[in-house]
N, C-alpha and C positions, 0 to 999 in steps of 0.2 A: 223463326229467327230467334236465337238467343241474346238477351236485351241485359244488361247490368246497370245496376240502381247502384249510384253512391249518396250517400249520407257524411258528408265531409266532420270532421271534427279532431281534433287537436289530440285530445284523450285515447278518443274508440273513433273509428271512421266505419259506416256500416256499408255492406256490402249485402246487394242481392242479384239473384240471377231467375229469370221466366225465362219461357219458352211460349213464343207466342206466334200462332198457327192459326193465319184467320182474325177471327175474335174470341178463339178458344187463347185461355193462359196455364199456363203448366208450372208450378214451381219446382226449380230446378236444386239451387244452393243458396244458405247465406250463412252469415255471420260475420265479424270486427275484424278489423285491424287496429291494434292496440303502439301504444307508443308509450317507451319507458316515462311513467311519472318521475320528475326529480332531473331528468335529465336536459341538457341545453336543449336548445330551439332546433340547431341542425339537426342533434342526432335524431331526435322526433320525427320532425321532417322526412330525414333519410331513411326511417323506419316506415313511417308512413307508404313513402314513397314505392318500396322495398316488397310490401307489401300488398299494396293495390297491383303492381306490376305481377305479383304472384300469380294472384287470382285473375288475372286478365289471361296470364300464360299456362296457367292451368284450363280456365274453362274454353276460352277462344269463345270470346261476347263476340256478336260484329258488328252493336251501337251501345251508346252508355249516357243515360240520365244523369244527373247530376243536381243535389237540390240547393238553392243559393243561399247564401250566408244571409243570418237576419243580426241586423246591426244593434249590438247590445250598449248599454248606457257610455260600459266602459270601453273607451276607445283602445284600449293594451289589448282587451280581450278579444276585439272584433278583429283588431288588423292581427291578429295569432293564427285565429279561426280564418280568414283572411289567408295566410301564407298556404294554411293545411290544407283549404280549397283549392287553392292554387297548384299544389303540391300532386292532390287526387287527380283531376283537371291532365295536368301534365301526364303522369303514370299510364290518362288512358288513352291522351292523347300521339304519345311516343308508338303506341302499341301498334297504332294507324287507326282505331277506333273513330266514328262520328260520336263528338259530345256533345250534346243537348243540355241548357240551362233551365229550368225549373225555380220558381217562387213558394216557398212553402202553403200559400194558402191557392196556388192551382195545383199542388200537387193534393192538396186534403179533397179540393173540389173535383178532382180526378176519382179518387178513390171513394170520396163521402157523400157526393154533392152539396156539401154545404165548403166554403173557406176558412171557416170559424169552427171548425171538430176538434174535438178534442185529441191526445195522444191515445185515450184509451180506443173510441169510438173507429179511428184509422187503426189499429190494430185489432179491431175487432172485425172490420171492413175487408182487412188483408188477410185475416184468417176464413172468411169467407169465399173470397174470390181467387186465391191461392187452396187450394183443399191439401192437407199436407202439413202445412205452416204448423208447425207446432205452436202452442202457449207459453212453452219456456223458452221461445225463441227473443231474442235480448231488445231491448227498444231501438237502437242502433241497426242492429239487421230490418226489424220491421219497418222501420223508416227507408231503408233503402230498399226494402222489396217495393215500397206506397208510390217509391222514384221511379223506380223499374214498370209500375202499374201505368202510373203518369203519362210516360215515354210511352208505354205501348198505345195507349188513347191515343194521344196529340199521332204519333209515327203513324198510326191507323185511317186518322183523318185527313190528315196530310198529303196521304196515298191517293185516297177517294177521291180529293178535293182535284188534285192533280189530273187524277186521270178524267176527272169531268169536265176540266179545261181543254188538255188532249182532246177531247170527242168531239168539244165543243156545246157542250149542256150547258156552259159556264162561261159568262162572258173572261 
């Protein structure tokens, strides 16, 4: 199943894409979607937007991570970050996509086992368990591949857990 990580963001929105077979992971694509600096909030937005829509209709995901806004000091900044989320959200929502929400420190304890990792350490994690992932691959893609890892865990256990209830192993 083809799985997409996004990494919401105002600026750069990252984008990644596995292929996940089993508990085998494959990496597939990633990199940004970029939105004009300088410019209003819509046309960002609609870039954004524009954007994430591309790459869902280019690669044809058939679920999508998502990792959630972490609420910064400044309230202008957060409800911005805030719309763009909302913005990618919708993009993969429209697409007919299932989207799944993620907290930054279960998506690091997905990827790291710790919640507390660093940005280097999930990138070093994601080049691991992605074989492929290049080192000049941007912090924004690696973030959304960390989403896309996330998703495939939790989507994996979900499965299991499910069909243990089916059988009945599970109350």
């Amino acid at each position: 199943m083809l799985l997409l990580g996004l990494d919401p963001g105002l600026r750069f929105t990252g984008w990644g894409l596995i292929e996940a077979t089993g508990s085998r992971l494959r990496h597939v694509a990633c990199g940004t979607v970029a939105s004009p600096k300088g410019e209003d909030l819509a046309t960002r937005l609609r870039c954004l937007h524009e954007g994430v829509a591309e790459v869902v209709e280019r690669w044809q995901p058939q679920e999508a991570g998502v990792e959630e806004t972490v609420v910064n000091r400044n309230a202008g900044s957060s409800l911005k970050l805030g719309h763009a989320r909302g913005v990618v959200i919708l993009a993969a929502a429209r697409a007919g996509l299932a989207v799944r929400e993620y907290p930054s420190m279960v998506v690091k304890r997905a990827v790291t086992g710790t919640g507390h990792a660093t940005k280097e350490q999930v990138a070093m994690m994601v080049r691991f368990l992605l074989p492929g992932v290049a080192e000049a691959t941007g912090q924004d893609a690696t973030d959304a591949l960390a989403v896309a890892i996330c998703h495939a865990h939790y989507r994996a256990t979900e499965r299991r857990v499910t069909g243990a209830v089916r059988q009945g192993a599970l109350p």
